[in-house]
Structure formats: structure tokens, C-alpha cells
N, C-alpha and C positions, 0 to 999 in steps of 0.2 A: 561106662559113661553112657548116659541117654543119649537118643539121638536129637538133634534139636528141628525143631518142626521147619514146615515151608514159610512158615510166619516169620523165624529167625533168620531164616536164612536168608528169604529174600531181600533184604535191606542193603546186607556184606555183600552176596555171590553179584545183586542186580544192582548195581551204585547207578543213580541220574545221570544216562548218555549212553550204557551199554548198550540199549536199544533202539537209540537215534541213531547211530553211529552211520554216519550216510553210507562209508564203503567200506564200514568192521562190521554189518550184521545184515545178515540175510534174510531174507521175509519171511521164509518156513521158518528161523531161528523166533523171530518175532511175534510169528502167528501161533505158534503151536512148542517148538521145541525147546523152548526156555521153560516152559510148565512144564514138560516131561523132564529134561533135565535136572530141575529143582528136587525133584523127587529121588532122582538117581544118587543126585549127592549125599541125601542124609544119610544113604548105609555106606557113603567113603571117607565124610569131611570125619569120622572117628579113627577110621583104619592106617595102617601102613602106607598105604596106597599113595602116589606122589602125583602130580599135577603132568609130569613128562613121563611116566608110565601111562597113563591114561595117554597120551598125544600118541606113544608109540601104537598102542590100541588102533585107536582110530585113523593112523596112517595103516595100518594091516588091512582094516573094514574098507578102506577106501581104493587099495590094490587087490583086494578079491573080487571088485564090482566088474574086472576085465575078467578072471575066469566065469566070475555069476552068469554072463551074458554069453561064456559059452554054449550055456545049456539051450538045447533047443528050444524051440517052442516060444508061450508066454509063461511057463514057469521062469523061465534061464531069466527074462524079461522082470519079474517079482522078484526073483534073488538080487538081482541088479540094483534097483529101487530100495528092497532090503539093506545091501547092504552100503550104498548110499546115504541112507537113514540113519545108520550106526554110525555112520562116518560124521555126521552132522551131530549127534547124538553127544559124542564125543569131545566133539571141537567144543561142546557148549560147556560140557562136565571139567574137560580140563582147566577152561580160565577159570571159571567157576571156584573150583578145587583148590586152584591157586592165591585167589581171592581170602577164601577162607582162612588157609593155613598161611595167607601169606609166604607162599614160595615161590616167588618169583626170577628167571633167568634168563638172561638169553638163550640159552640154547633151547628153551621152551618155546621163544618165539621163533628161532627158527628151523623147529623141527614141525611149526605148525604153516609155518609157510612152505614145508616140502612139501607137507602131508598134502594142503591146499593144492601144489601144482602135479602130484599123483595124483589125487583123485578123480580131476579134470581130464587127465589123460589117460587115464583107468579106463573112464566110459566110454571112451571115444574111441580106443584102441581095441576095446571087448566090442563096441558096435560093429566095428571095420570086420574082425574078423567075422562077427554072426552073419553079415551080409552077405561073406566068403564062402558062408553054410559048407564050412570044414568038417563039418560029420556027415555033409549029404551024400549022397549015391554017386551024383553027377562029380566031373572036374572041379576041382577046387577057384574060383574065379580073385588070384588075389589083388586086382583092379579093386578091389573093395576094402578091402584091406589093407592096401597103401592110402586110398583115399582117407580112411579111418583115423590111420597115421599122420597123415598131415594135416589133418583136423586138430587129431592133438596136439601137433606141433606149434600149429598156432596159438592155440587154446596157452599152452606152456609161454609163449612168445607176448603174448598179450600182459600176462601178468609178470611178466620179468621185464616187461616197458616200464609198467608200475615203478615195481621194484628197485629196478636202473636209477630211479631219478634219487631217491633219495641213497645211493652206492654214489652217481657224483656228486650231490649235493656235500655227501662230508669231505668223499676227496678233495673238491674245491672249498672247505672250510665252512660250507654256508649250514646255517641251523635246517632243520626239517621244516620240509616244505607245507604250507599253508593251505587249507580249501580253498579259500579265495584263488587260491596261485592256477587252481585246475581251469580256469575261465581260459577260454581262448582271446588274443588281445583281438583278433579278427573278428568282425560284427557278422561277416559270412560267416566264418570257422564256427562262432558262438551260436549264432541260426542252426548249421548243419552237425553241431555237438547234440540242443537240445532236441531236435529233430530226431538222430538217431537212439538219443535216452526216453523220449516216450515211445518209440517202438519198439524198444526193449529186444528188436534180433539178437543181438549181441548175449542176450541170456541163453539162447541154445545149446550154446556150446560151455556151459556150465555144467559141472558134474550134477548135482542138483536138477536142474531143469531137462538136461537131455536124458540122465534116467527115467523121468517120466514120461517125456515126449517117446524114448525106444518102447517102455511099459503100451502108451498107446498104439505103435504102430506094429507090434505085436499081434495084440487083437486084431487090428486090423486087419494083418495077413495072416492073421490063423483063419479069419472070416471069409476072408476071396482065395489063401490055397496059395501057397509060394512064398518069395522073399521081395517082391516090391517093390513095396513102401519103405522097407527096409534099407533098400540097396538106395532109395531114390531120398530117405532121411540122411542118409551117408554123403551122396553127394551134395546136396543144399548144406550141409553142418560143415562139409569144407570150404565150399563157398562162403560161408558167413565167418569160418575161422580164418582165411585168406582177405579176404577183406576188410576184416576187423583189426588185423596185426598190423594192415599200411596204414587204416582212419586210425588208427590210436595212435602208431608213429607220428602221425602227423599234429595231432592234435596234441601230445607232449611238445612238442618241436613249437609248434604254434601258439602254445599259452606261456605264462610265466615264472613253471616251476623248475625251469634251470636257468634263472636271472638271479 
């Protein structure tokens, strides 16, 4: 059987909204890896290959980004990003795949929501230790490494606030919650919601974004000679996952999505 071109496919795999999707798609997904993607599919949508094989895949990619990061240097730092990219790569191929062949499951969506809250805590837990600089000469400092940790902890905390609302929404019998419902009823709360969405801190601590940000300050410390920047990206990424796990509490708590 032929393969069918990026012409055919795109129509099935990309249907109007896949890449609206305010909080189902990513900007690197939008900007760049939905074209790569499209391409990956035509040598699958013919094969064996199943739409939750592909998830498993890309939950692997996204738990090797904490070994990738063990490597010293700014290689460990490009493995890192790598294998973040695979992981992204993946997320895109699976729905994608599933589109096609129409195979759709739950346990697809929520082996892709694991994968999602791995990957976040992949980076963050492979940053902690590099900061640790557990292959260096000197004592091992694991102050860095716990910090690392409860980065990810948040990171994991933040997305299961998410999640949470629609686990009570059915307990309490209520249909799935609405975009509208994310508005804060608070005109404060609503100011300091969009306030914190155009500053966009809160993406740091994103597997996506902080691979790149670790990529950057890499270089950096190969440039001036030590761990740094490193150890000092560690501390700020907990701060922002620390405070991002109580504004988000709060701002569930504060809007209308569990009315």
C-alpha cells in the first residue's frame, strides 16, 4: 500500500482546532513540530504500529531526559533537549496516528497524561542532580538536588490541580468543565490571572522550556568555568514551581470550574 502524501493526511491527522487548542497544544507543536510530525506518520499510518505504542515511546524519550542531563558538560545539556524533542515528537505522532486509524481509548489519554507529568519531572529532577555535579571531584552537594526535586514536585502538583477539577467535576455529576469556567469571578484574581499569563514565568518549569533554558545555561557555565548558573537556574525553577502550585490553587478555587 502507498503511502499517502502530507497533502492527505493533513486534513484527517490536523482537523479545525487541533491547533487552537488554548491548553491542548504547545507553541513548539504549532510552530514547527506538527510539520515534522506529519511526515513521521506516512511511514506508520500503513504499519502495525498502534497510536498507544507510539505514547509508550514517547513516555521512554521523556524519562531519559533526567539521565540525558546527567552528562556533564553542554553535551548532557543537547541530550537533554534531544531527548525532550522526541518526546514532543511523539505526543504529536500519537494523536495524529490515532486520527488516522481511528483508534481511539482511554487508556491513550491517559498514558499521555502520565507521560506529560514524567516528562516535566524528568527535567527537573536530571537538572537537580547536574547541579549536584555527581561525577565531580569535589563532595557531592545534594542541597541541589532536592531543590531539583521539589521543582518537580510542583511542576507534577500544578498539573494535577488541572486535572483534579475535572476527577470532581464527574464525582459531583457535573459535565466537563467549560473555558469560560477558567475566568476568575474576582476582577483582582482576573487582573492578577492575566498578569501572570503574559509573563509567562510559569512556562519554566515546563519540560519543553526548561530543557532549553538548562541548554542555555550550560554554555553559559562552560563560558565562566563551574556550576552557577546552574545551581542558581535550580533555585529560581523551585521558586517559580512553589509558587505557582499555591497561584493555581488559588485561582481554581477562585473561578467557576467547580460550580
Amino acid at each position: 500500500m502507498s503511502r499517502p502524501s502530507v497533502a492527505e493526511l493533513r486534513p484527517v491527522v490536523h482537523p479545525p482546532g487541533v491547533k487552537d487548542r488554548r491548553s491542548g497544544e504547545h507553541w513548539a507543536g504549532r510552530m514547527y513540530m506538527r510539520e515534522v510530525s506529519l511526515r513521521v506518520d506516512r511511514y506508520l499510518v500503513n504499519t502495525r504500529v498502534t497510536p498507544n505504542q507510539v505514547t509508550y515511546v514517547m513516555t521512554l524519550a521523556g524519562a531519559l531526559a533526567a539521565p540525558a542531563l546527567l552528562v556533564p558538560g553542554v553535551w548532557g545539556a543537547v541530550l537533554g533537549v534531544v531527548m525532550v524533542q522526541l518526546y514532543l515528537l511523539f505526543d504529536c505522532v500519537d494523536g495524529e496516528l490515532a486520527r488516522w486509524k481511528k483508534q481511539y481509548s482511554l487508556s491513550g489519554v491517559y498514558l499521555d497524561r502520565v507521560a506529560a507529568y514524567l516528562c516535566d519531572a524528568a527535567v527537573l529532577v536530571g537538572l537537580g542532580l547536574r547541579a549536584a555535579d555527581i561525577w565531580g571531584e569535589g563532595r557531592i552537594d545534594w542541597l541541589w538536588a532536592f531543590l531539583g526535586t521539589l521543582a518537580a514536585l510542583g511542576a507534577i502538583l500544578i498539573k494535577a490541580e488541572t486535572d483534579l477539577v475535572g476527577v470532581a467535576r464527574h464525582q459531583g455529576g457535573l459535565p466537563p468543565v467549560k473555558e469560560a469556567a477558567s475566568e476568575p469571578r474576582s476582577s483582582g484574581m482576573a487582573l492578577a490571572r492575566k498578569a501572570a499569563a503574559a509573563l509567562k514565568f510559569h512556562r519554566l518549569i515546563l519540560g519543553i522550556e526548561a530543557s532549553l533554558v538548562i541548554l542555555v545555561v550550560a554554555v553559559v557555565d562552560a563560558i565562566a568555568g563551574g556550576l552557577f548558573y546552574t545551581r542558581l537556574t535550580v533555585a529560581v525553577m523551585a521558586g517559580i514551581a512553589l509558587l505557582q502550585t499555591l497561584l493555581h490553587l488559588v485561582s481554581v478555587l477562585a473561578s467557576s470550574r467547580l460550580k
